[in-house]
PyMOL CGO cylinders between C-alpha atoms (Angstrom):
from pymol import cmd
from pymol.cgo import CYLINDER

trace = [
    CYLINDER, 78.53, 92.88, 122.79, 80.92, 95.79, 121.37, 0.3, 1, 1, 1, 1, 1, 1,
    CYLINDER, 80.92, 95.79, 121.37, 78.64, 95.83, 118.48, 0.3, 1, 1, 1, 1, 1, 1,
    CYLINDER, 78.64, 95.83, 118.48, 75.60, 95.79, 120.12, 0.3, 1, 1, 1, 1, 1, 1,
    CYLINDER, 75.60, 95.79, 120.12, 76.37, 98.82, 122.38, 0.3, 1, 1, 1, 1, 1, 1,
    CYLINDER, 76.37, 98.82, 122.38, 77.78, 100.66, 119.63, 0.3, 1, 1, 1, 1, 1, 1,
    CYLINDER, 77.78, 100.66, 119.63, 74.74, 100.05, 117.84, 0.3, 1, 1, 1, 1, 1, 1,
    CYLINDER, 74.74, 100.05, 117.84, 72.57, 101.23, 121.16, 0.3, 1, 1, 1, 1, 1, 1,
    CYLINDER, 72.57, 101.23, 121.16, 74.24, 104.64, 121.24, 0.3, 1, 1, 1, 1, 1, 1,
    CYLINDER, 74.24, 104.64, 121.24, 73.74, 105.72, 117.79, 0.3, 1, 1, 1, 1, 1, 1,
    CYLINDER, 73.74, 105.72, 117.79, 70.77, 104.73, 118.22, 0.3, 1, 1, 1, 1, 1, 1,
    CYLINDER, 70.77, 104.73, 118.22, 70.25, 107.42, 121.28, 0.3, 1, 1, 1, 1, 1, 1,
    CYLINDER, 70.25, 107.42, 121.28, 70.80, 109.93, 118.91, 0.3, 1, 1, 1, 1, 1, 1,
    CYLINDER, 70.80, 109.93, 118.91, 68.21, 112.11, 116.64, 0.3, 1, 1, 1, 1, 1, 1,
    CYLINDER, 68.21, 112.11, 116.64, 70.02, 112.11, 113.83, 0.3, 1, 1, 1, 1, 1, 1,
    CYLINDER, 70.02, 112.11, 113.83, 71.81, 109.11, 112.87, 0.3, 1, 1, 1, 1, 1, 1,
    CYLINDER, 71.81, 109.11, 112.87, 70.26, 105.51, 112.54, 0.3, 1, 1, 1, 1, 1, 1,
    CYLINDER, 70.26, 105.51, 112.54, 71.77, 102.17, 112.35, 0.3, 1, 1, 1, 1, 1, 1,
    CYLINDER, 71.77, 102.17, 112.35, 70.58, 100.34, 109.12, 0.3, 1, 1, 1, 1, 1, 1,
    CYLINDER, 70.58, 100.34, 109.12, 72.68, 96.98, 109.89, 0.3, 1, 1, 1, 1, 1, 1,
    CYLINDER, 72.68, 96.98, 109.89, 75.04, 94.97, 111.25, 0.3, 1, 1, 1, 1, 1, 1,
    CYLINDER, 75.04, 94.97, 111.25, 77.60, 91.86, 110.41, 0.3, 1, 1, 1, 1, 1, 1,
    CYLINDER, 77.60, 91.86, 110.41, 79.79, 90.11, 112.20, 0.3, 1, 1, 1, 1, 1, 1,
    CYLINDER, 79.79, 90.11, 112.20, 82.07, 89.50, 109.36, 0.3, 1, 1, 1, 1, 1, 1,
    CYLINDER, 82.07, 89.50, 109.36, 83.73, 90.69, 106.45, 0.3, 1, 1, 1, 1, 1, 1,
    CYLINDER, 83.73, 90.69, 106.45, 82.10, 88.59, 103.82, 0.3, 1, 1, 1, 1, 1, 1,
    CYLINDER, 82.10, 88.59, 103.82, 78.55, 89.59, 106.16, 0.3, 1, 1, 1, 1, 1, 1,
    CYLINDER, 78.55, 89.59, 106.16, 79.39, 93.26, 105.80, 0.3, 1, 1, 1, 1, 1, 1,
    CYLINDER, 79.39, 93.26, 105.80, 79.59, 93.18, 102.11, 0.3, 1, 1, 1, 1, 1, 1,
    CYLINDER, 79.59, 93.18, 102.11, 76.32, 91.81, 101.89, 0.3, 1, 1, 1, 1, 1, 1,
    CYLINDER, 76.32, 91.81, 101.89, 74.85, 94.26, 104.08, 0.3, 1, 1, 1, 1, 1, 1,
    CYLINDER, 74.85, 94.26, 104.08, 76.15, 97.57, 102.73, 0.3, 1, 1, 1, 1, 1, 1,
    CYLINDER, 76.15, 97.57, 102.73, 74.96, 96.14, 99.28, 0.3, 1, 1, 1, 1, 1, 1,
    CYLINDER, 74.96, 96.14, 99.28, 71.56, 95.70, 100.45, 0.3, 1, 1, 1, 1, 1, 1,
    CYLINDER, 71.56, 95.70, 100.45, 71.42, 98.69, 103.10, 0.3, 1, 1, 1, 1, 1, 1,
    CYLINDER, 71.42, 98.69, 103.10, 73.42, 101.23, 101.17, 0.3, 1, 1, 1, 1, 1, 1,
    CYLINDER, 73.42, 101.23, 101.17, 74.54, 103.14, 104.22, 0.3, 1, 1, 1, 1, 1, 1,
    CYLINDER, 74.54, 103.14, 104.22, 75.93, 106.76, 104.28, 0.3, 1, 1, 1, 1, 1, 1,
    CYLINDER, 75.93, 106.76, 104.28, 78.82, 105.61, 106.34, 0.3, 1, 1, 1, 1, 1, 1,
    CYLINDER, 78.82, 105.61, 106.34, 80.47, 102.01, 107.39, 0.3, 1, 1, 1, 1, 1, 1,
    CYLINDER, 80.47, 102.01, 107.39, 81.77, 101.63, 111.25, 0.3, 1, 1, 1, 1, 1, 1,
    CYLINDER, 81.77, 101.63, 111.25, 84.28, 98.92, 110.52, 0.3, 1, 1, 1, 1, 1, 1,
    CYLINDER, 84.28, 98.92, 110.52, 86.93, 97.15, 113.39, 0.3, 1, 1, 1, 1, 1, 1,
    CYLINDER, 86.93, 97.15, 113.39, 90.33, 96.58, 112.25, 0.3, 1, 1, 1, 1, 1, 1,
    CYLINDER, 90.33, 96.58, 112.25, 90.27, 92.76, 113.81, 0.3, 1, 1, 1, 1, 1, 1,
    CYLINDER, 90.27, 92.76, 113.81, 87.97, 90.47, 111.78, 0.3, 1, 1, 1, 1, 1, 1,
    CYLINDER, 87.97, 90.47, 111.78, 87.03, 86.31, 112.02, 0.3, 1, 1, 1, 1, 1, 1,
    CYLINDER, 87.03, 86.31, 112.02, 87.71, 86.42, 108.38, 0.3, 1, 1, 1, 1, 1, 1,
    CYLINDER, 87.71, 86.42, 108.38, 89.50, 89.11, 107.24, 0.3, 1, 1, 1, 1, 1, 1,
    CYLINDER, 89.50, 89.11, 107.24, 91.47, 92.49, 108.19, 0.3, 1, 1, 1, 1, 1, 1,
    CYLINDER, 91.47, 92.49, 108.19, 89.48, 95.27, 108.35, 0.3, 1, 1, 1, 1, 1, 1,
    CYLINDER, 89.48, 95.27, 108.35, 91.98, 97.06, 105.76, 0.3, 1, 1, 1, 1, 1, 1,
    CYLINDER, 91.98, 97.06, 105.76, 91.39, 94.62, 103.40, 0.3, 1, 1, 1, 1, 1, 1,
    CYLINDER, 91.39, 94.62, 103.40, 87.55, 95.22, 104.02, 0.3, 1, 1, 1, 1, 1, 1,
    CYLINDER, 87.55, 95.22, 104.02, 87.67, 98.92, 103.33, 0.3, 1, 1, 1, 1, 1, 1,
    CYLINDER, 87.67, 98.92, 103.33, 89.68, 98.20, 100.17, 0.3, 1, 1, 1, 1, 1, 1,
    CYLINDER, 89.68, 98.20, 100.17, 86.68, 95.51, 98.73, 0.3, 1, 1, 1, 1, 1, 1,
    CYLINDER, 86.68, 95.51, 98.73, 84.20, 98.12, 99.93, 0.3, 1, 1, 1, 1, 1, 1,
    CYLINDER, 84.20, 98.12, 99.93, 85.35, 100.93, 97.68, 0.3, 1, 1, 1, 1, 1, 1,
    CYLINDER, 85.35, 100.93, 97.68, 86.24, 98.65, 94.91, 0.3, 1, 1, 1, 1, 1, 1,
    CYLINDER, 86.24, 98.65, 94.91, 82.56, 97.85, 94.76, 0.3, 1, 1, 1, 1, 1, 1,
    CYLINDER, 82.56, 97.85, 94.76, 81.27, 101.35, 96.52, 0.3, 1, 1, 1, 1, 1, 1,
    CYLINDER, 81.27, 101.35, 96.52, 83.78, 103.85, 95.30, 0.3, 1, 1, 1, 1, 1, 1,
    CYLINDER, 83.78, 103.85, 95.30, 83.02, 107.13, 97.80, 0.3, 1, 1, 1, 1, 1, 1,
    CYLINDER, 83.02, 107.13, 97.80, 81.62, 105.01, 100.85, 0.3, 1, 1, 1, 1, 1, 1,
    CYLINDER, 81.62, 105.01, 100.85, 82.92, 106.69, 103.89, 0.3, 1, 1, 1, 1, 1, 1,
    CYLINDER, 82.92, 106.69, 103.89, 84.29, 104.37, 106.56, 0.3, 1, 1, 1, 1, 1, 1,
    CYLINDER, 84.29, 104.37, 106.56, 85.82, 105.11, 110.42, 0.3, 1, 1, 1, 1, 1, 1,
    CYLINDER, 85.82, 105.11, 110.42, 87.55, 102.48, 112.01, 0.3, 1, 1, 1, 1, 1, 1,
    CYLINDER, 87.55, 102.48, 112.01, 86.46, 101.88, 115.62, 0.3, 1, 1, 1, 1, 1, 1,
    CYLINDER, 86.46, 101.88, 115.62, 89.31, 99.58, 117.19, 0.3, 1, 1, 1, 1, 1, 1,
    CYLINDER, 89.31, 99.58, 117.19, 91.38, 98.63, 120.05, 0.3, 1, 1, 1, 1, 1, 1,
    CYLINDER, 91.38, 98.63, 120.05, 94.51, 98.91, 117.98, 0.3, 1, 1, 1, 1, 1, 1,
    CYLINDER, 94.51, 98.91, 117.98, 97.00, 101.99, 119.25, 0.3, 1, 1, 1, 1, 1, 1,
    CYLINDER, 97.00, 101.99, 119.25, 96.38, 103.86, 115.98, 0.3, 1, 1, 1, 1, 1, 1,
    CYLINDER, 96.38, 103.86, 115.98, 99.76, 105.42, 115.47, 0.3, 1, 1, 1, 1, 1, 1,
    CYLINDER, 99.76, 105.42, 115.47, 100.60, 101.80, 113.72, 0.3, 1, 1, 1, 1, 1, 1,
    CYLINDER, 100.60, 101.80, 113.72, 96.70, 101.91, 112.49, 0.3, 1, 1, 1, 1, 1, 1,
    CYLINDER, 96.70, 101.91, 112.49, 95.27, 105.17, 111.68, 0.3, 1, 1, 1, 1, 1, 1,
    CYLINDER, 95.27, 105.17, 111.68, 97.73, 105.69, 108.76, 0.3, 1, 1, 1, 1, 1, 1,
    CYLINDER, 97.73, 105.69, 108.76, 97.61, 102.55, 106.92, 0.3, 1, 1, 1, 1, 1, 1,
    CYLINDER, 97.61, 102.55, 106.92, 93.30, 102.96, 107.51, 0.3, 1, 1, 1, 1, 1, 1,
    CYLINDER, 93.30, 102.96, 107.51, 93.60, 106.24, 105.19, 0.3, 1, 1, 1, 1, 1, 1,
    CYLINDER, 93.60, 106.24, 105.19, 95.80, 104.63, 102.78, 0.3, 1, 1, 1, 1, 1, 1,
    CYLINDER, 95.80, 104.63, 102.78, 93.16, 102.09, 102.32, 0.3, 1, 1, 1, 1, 1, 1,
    CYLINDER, 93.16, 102.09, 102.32, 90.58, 104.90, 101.89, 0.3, 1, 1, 1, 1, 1, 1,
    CYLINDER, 90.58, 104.90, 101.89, 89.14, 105.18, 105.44, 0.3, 1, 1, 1, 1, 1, 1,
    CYLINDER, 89.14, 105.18, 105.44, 88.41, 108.50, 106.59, 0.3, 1, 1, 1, 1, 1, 1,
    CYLINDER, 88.41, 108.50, 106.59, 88.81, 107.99, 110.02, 0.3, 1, 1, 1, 1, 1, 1,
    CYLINDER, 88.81, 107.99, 110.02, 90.21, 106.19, 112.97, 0.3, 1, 1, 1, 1, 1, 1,
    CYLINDER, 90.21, 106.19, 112.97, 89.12, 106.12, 116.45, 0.3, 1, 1, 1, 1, 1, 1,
    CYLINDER, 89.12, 106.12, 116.45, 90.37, 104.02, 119.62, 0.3, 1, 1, 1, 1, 1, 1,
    CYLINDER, 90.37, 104.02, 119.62, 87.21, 102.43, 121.34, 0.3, 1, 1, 1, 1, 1, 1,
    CYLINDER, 87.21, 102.43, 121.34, 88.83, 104.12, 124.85, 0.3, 1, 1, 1, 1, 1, 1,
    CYLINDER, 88.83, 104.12, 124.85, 88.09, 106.94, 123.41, 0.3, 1, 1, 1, 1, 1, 1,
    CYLINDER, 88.09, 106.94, 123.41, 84.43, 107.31, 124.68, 0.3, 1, 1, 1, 1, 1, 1,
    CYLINDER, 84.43, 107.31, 124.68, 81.08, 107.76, 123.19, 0.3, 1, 1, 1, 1, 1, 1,
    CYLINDER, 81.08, 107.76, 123.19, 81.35, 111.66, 122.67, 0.3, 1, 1, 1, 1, 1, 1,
    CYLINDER, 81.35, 111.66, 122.67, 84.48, 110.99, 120.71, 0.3, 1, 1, 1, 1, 1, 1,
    CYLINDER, 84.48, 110.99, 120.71, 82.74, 108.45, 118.49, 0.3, 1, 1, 1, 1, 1, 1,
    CYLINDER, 82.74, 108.45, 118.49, 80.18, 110.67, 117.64, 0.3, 1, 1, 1, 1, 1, 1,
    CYLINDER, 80.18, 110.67, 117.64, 82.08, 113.67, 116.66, 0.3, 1, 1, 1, 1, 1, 1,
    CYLINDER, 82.08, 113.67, 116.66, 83.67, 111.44, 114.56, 0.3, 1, 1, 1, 1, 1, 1,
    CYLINDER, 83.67, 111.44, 114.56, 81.28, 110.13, 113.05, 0.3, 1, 1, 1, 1, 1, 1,
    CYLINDER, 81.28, 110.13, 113.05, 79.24, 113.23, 112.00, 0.3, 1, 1, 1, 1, 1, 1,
    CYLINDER, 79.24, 113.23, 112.00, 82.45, 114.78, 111.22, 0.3, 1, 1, 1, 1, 1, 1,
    CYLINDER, 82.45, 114.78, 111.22, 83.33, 111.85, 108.50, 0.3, 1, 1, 1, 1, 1, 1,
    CYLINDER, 83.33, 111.85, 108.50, 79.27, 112.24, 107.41, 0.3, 1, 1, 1, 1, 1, 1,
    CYLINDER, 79.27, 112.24, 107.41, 80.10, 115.75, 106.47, 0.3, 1, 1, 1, 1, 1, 1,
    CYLINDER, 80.10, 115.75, 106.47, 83.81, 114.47, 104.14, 0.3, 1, 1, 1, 1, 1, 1,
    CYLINDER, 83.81, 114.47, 104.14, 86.02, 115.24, 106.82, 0.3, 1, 1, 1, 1, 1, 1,
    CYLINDER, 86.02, 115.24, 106.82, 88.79, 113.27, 107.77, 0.3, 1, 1, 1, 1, 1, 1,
    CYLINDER, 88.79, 113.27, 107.77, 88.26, 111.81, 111.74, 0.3, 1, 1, 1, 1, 1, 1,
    CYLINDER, 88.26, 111.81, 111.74, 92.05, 111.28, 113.69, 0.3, 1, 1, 1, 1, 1, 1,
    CYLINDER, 92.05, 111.28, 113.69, 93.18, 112.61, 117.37, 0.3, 1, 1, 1, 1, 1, 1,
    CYLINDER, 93.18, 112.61, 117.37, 95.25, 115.53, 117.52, 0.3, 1, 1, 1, 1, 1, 1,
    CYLINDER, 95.25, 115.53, 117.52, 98.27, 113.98, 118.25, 0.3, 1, 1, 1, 1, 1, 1,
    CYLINDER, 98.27, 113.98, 118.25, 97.67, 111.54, 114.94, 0.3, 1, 1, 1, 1, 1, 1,
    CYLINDER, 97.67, 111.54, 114.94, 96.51, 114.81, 112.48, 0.3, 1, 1, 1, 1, 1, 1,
    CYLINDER, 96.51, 114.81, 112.48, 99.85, 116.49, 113.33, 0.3, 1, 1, 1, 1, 1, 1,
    CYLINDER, 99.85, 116.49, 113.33, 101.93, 113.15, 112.93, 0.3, 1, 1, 1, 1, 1, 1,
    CYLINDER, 101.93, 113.15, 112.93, 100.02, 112.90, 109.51, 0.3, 1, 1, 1, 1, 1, 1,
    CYLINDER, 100.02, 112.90, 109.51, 100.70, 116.47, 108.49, 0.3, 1, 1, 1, 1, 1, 1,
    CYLINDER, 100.70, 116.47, 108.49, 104.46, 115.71, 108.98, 0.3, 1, 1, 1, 1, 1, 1,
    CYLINDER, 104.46, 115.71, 108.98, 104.29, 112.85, 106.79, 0.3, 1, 1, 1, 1, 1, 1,
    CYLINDER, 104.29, 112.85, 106.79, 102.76, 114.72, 103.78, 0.3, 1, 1, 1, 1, 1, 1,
    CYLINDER, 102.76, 114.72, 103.78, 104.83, 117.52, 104.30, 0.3, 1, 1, 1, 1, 1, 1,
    CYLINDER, 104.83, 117.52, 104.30, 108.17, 115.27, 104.08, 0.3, 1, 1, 1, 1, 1, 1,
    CYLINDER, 108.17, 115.27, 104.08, 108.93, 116.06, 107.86, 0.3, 1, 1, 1, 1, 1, 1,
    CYLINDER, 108.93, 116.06, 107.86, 108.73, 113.08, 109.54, 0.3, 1, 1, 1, 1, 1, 1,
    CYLINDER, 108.73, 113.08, 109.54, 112.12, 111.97, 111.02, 0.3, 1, 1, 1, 1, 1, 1,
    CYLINDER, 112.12, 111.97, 111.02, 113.02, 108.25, 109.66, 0.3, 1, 1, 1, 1, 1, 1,
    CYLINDER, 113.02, 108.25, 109.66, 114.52, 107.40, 112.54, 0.3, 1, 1, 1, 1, 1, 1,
    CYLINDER, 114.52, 107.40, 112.54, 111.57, 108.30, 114.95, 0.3, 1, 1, 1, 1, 1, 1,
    CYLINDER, 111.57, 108.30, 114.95, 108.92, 105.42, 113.63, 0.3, 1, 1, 1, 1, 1, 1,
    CYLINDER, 108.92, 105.42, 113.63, 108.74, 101.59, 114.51, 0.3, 1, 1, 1, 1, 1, 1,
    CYLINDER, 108.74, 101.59, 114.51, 110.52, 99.68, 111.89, 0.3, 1, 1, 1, 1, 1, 1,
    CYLINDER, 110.52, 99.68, 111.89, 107.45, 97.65, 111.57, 0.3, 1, 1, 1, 1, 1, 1,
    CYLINDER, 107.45, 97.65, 111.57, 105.99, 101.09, 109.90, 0.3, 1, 1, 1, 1, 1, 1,
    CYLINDER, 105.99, 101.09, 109.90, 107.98, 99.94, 106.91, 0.3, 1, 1, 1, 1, 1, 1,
    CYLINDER, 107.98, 99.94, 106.91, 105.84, 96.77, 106.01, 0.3, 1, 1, 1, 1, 1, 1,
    CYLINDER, 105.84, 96.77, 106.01, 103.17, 96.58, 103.30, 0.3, 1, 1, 1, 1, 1, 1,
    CYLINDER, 103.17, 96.58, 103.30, 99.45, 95.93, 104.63, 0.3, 1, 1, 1, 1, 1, 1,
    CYLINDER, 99.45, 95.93, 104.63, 99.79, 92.31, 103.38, 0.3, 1, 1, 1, 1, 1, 1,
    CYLINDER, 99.79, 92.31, 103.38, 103.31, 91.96, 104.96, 0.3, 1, 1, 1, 1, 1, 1,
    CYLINDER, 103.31, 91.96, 104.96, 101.71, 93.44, 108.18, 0.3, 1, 1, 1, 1, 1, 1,
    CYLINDER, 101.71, 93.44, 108.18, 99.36, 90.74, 108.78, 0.3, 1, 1, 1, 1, 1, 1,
    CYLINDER, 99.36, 90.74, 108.78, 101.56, 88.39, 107.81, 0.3, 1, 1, 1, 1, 1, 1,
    CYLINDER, 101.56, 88.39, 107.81, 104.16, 89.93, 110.44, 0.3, 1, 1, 1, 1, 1, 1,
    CYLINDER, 104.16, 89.93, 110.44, 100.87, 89.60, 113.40, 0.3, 1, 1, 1, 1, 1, 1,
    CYLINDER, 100.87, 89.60, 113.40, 100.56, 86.01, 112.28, 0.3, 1, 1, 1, 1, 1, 1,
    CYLINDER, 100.56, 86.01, 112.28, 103.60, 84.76, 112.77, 0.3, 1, 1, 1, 1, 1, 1,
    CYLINDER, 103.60, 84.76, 112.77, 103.72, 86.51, 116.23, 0.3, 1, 1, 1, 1, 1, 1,
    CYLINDER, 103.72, 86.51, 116.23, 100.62, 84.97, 116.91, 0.3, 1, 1, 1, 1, 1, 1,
    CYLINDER, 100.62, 84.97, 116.91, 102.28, 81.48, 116.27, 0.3, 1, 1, 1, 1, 1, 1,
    CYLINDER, 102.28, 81.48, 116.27, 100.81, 80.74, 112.79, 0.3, 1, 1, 1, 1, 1, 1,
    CYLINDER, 100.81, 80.74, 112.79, 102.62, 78.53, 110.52, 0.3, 1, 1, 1, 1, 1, 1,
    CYLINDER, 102.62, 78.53, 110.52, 103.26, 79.27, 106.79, 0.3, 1, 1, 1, 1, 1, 1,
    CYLINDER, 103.26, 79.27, 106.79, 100.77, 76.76, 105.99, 0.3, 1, 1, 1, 1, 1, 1,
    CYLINDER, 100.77, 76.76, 105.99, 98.02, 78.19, 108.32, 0.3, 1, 1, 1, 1, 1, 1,
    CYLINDER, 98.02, 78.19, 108.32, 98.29, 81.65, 107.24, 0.3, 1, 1, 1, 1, 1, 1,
    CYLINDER, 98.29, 81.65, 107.24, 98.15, 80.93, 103.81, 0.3, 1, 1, 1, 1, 1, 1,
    CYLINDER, 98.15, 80.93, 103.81, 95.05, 79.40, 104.89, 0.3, 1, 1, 1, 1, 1, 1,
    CYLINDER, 95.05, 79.40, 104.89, 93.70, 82.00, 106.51, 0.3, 1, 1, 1, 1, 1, 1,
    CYLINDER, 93.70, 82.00, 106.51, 95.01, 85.05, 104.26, 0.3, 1, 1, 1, 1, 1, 1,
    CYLINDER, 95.01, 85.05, 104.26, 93.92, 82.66, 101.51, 0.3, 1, 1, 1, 1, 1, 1,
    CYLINDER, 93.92, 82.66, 101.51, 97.24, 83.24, 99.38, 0.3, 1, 1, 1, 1, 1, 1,
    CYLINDER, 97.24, 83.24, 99.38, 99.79, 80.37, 98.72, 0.3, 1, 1, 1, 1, 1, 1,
    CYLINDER, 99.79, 80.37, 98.72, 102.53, 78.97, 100.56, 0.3, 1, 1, 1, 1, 1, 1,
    CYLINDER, 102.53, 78.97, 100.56, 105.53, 80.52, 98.49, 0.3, 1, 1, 1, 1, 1, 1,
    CYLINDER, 105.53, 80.52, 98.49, 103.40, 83.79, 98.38, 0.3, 1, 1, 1, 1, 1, 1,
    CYLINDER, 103.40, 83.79, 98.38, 103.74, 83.71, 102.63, 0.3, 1, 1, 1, 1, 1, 1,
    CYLINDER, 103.74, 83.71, 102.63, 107.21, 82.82, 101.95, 0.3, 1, 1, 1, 1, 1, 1,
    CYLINDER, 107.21, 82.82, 101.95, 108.12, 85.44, 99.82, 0.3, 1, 1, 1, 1, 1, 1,
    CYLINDER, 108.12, 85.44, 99.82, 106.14, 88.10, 102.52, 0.3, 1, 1, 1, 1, 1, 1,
    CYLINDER, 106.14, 88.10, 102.52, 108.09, 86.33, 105.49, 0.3, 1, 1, 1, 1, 1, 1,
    CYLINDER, 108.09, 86.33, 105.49, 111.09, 86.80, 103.56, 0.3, 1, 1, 1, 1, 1, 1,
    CYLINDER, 111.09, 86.80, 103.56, 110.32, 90.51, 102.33, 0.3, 1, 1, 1, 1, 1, 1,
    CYLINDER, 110.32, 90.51, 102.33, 109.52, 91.12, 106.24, 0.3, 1, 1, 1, 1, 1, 1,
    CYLINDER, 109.52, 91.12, 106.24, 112.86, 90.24, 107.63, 0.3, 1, 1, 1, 1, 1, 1,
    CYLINDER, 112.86, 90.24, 107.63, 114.56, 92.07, 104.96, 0.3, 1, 1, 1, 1, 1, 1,
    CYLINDER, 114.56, 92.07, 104.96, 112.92, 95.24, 106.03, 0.3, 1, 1, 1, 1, 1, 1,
    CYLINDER, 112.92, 95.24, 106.03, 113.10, 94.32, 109.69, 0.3, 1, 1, 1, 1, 1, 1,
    CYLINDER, 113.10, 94.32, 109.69, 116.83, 93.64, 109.30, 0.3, 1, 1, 1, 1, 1, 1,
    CYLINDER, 116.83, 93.64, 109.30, 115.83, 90.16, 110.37, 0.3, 1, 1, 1, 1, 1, 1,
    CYLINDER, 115.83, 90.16, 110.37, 118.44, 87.12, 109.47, 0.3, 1, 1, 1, 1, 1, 1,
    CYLINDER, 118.44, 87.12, 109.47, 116.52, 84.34, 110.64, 0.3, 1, 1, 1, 1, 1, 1,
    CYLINDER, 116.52, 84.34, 110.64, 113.25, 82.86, 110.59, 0.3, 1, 1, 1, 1, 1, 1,
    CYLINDER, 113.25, 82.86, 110.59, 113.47, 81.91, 114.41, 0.3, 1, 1, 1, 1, 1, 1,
    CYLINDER, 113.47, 81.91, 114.41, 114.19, 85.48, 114.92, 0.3, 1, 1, 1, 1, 1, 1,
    CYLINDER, 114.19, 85.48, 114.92, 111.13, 86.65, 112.92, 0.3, 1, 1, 1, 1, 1, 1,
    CYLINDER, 111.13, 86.65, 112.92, 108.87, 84.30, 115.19, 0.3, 1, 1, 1, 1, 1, 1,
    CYLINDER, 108.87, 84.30, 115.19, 110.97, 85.86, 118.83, 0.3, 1, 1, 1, 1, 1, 1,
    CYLINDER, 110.97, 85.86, 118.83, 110.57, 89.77, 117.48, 0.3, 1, 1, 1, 1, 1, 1,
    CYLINDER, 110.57, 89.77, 117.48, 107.06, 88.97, 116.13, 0.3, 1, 1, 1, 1, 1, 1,
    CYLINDER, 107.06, 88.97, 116.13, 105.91, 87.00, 119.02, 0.3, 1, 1, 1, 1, 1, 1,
    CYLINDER, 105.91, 87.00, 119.02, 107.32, 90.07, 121.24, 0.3, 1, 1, 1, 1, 1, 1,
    CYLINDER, 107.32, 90.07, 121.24, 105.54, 92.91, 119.02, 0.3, 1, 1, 1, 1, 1, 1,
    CYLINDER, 105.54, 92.91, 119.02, 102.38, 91.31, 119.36, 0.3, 1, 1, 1, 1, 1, 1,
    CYLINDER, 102.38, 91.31, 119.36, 102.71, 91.08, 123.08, 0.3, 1, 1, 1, 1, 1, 1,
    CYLINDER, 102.71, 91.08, 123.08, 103.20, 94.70, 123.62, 0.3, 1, 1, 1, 1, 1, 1,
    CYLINDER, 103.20, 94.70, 123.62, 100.08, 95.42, 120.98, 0.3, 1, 1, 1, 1, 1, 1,
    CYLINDER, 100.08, 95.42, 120.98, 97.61, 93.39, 123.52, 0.3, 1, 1, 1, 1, 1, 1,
    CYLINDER, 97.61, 93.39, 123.52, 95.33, 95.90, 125.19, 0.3, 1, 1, 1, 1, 1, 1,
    CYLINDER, 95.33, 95.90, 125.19, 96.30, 96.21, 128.75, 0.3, 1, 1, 1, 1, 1, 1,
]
cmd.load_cgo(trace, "trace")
């Protein structure tokens, strides 16, 4: 339905046409090889995969693509791991359909799409001003290490999100363990309590 209405108001407008749509990952690859689109609207939360992992495949195979994440997710954990991955843009669906569009012409013409509050927060980081201190200690995991960190907070075993990351047991086990070093973590029942907790407060309200 998300989709769909998205879909419906670019539609409403002169200039821009939508040329496809997937519900998936593996979907969306198909689709942008076969549409070639000047731009990908991608969502960070996928059946298959996470949308960062999406925007890295896509440029692998479509170096240049542009790409603006549409998503739920509060995009101070978001918006700067998105532009790591190559995105050039990050906008919270709450945001409104005046937002979207501004953002998306503005990524159309190889601009870089955040809110004000995330461009400053941004230009602190690359100028080396950002305050250590200030951040969520989650901040300090890898992509891969991230989703394995929402996993186990969503109660995932090992064995299940090695399944569903499609890595190997140990591999989860050395992420799990990388984790709780960085979240100054001793145990594995803690992991599960602060994870479980994190992903609470992440839920949309």
């Amino acid at each position: 339905m998300m989709r769909q209405g998205l879909a419906a108001l670019i539609n409403n407008e002169k200039d821009l046409t939508v040329c496809c749509e997937a519900e998936s990952a593996a979907q969306a690859m198909d689709a942008i090889a076969a549409n070639k689109p000047d731009l990908v609207i991608a969502d960070i939360t996928l059946p298959d995969k996470s949308g960062l992992e999406l925007i890295k495949d896509t440029l692998a195979l479509h170096p240049g693509l542009r790409i603006l994440v549409v998503s739920m997710h509060d995009e101070s954990l978001y918006a700067e791991r998105v532009l790591r991955a190559g995105g050039r843009g990050y906008i919270m669906k709450q945001e409104g359909g005046k937002r979207l569009m501004d953002g998306i012409r503005q990524v159309l013409a190889g601009q870089i799409y955040v809110s004000e509050k995330m461009s400053k927060r941004i230009l602190e980081i690359f100028s080396g001003q950002r305050n250590s201190s200030g951040g969520s200690p989650v901040e300090k995991l890898t992509d891969r290490e991230f989703e394995v960190f929402q996993l186990v907070g969503e109660g995932k075993g090992t064995r299940e999100i090695a399944e569903k990351l499609h890595l190997s047991v140990k591999t989860v086990e050395v992420h799990r363990l990388h984790i709780k070093e960085k979240l100054e973590i001793k145990t594995a029942a803690e992991l599960i309590r602060f994870a479980v907790r994190w992903v609470e407060t992440q839920a949309p309200s």
